[in-house]
C-alpha positions in Angstrom: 161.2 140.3 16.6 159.3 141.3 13.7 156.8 138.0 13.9 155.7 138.4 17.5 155.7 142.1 17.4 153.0 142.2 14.3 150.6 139.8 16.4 147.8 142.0 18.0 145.9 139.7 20.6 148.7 139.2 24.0 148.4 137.8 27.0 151.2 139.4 29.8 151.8 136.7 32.5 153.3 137.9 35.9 152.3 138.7 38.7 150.1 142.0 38.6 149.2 142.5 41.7 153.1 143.5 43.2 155.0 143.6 40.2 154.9 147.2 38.1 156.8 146.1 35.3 153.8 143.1 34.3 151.4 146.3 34.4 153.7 148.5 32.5 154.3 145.6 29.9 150.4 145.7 29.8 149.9 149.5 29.5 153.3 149.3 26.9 151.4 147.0 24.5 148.2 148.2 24.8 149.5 151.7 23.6 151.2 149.9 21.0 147.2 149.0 19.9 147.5 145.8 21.3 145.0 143.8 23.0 146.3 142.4 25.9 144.8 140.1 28.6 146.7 140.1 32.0 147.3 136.9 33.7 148.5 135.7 37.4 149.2 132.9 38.0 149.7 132.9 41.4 146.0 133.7 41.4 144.9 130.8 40.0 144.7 132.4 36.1 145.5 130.2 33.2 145.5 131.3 29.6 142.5 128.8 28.8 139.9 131.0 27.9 141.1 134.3 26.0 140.6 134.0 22.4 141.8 135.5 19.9 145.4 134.5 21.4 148.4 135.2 19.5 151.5 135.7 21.7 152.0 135.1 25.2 154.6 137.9 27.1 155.9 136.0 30.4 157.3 137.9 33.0 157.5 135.0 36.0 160.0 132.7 37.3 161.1 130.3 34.8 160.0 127.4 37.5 156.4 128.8 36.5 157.1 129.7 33.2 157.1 125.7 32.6 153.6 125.0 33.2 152.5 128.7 31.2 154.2 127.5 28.2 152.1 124.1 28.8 149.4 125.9 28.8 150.4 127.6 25.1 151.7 124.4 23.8 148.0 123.3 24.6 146.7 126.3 22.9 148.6 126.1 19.8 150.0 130.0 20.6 153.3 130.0 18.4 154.8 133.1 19.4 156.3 133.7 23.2 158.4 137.1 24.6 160.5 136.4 27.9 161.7 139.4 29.5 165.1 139.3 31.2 165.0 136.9 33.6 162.5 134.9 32.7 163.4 131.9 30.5 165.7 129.0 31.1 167.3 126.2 28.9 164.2 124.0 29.4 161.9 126.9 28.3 164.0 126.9 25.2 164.7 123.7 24.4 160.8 123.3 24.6 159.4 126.1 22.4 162.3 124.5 20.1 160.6 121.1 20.5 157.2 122.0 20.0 158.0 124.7 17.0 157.0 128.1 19.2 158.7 131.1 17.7 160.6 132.8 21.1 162.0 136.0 21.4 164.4 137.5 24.6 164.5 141.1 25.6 162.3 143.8 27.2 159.5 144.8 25.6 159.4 148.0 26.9 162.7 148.4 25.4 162.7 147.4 21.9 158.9 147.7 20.9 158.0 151.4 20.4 154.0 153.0 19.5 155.6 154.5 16.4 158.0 151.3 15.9 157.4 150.2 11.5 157.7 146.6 12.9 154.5 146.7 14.3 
């Protein structure tokens, strides 16, 4: 956790509009002095764009997730959260193929303001 956790410039993808956890993920990192960039999809947002870009925090169906992490493959972003629920075996097998350092838990969880990983 400790090489996605040091980068500072995130983008949360999910759906911000209905889901409180993608703004809480937001508000989490940003307290965390983070600068974080909230994306939805479903609204037509796309990563392309926000620069500096340094991890990529997805909190969508893995079906979606697939064309996000296209989107960071394209980017050259090497460093990907999924919260529960949201990564699959392709979603792996791909940030495997394409060298992307991935990490699996809840970021509201296991990265803390006052966390010495950060």
């Amino acid at each position: 956790m400790d090489k996605i956790a040091r980068r500072m410039h995130w983008a949360v993808v999910g759906n911000h509009h209905k889901n409180p956890t993608a703004v809480r993920v937001v508000d989490h990192l940003r307290n965390c002095g983070k600068t974080v960039t909230a994306v939805t999809p479903s609204k037509g947002e796309t990563l392309k764009g926000i620069e500096p870009l340094e991890a990529v925090n997805f909190i969508i169906n893995p079906v979606v997730g697939i064309d996000v992490l296209n989107q960071v493959t394209e980017l050259g972003v090497k460093h990907v959260w999924f919260q529960p629920g949201a990564c699959s075996d392709e979603l792996r097998e791909s940030c495997k193929k394409h060298d992307i350092s991935l990490y699996e838990g809840c970021v509201l969880v296991e990265m803390s303001a006052g966390s010495s990983s950060l």
